[in-house]
C-alpha positions in Angstrom: 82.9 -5.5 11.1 83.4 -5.9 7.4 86.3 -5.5 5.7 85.3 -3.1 2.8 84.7 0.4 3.5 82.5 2.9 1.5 82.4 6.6 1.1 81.3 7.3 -2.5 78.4 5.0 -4.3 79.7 2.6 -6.6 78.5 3.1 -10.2 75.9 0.2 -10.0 74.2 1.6 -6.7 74.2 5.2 -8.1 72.8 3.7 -11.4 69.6 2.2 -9.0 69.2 5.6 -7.1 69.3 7.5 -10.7 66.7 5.3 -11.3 64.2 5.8 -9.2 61.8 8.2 -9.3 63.1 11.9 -9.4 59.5 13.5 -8.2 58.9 12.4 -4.9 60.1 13.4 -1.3 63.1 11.1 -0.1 64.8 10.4 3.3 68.5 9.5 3.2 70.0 7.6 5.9 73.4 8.3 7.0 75.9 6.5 9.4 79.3 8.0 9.8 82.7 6.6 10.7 85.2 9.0 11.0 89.1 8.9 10.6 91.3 9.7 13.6 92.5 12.2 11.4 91.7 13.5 8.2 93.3 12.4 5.0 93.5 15.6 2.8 94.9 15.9 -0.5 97.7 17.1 -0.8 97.8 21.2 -1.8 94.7 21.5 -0.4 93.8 24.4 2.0 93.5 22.1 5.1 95.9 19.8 4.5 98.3 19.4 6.9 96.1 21.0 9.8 96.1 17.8 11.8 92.2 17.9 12.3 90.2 14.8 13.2 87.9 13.3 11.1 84.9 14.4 13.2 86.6 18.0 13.0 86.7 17.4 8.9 83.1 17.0 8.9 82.2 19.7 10.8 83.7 22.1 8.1 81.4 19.6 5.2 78.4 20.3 7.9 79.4 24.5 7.5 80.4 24.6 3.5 77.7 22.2 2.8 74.5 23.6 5.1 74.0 26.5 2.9 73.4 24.1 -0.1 71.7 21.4 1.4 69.2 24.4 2.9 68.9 26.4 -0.4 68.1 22.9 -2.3 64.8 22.3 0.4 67.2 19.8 2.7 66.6 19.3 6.7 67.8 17.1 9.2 64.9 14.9 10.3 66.8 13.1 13.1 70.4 13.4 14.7 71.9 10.6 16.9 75.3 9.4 18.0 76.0 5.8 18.1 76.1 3.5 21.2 75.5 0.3 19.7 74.6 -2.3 17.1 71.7 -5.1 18.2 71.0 -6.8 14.8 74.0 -6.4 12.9 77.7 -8.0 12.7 79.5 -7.9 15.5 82.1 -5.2 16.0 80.3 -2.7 13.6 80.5 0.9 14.7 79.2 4.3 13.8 80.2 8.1 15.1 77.1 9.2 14.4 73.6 9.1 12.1 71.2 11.0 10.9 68.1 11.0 8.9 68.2 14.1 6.1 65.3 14.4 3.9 65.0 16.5 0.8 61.5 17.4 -1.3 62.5 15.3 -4.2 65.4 13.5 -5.7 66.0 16.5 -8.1 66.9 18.4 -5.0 69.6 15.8 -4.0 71.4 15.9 -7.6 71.0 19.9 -7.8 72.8 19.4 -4.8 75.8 17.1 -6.0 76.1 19.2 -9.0 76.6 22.8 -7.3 79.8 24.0 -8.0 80.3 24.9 -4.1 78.9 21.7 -2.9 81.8 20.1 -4.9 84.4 21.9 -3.4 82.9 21.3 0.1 82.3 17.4 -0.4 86.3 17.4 -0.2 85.9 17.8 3.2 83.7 14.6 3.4 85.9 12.6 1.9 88.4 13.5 4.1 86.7 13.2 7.6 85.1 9.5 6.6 86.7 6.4 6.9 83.5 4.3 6.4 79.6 5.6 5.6 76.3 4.6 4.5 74.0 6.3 2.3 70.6 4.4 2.1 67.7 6.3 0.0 64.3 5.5 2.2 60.4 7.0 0.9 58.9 8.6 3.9 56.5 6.8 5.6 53.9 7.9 8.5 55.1 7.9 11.7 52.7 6.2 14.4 53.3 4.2 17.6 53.0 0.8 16.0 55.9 -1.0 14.0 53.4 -2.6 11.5 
């Protein structure tokens, strides 16, 4: 597994999602590894609970949902890991899913609501590693090509 982990975008990756086209429908790929137990900050209202990670983002899944619903979100696909075939060695995920959301503009109107800021606290907390990967939907069919 690699070394680095990731649970924000770095400037230059967020710079090349900004960047593409706001307008169209997106799917966003995401792949969760949580902590053993959550790293709050400190004075913060959950701090010193002792919950998992897993338990952690459960609460970003119930402060968040309303948002992500009221911006045109959905969950696509939902699946817990098992394991990787093409991919390094030792990697590992909790779980993945597949959200999409009718445009880009919906995603930022996201990031930028006042309550989704206060609930992406819990995300940082639950997450010791992610992925975020922007896709544009394709069609579905029983062929790979």
């Amino acid at each position: 597994m690699t070394c680095e982990t990731y649970i924000d975008p770095s400037p230059v990756n967020f710079q090349a999602f900004k960047d593409l086209p706001r307008d169209t429908p997106i799917n966003m790929l995401n792949l969760l590894l949580y902590r053993d137990l959550a790293e709050y900050p400190e004075g913060h209202e959950h701090a010193g609970k002792g919950w998992s990670g897993k338990r952690a983002y459960e609460e970003y899944g119930k402060t968040s949902g309303p948002i992500f619903q009221r911006v045109g979100g959905s969950i696509l696909w939902r699946g817990s890991f098992q394991s990787v075939v093409t991919g390094p060695e030792g990697e590992r995920w909790h779980d993945g899913f597949i959200a999409q959301y009718p445009n880009a503009g919906a995603f930022f109107a996201m990031l930028k609501d006042p309550e989704y800021q206060q609930a992406v606290v819990n995300r940082t907390a639950a997450l010791v590693d992610s992925r975020l990967v922007r896709f544009a939907p394709g069609e579905a069919g029983a062929a790979f090509g």
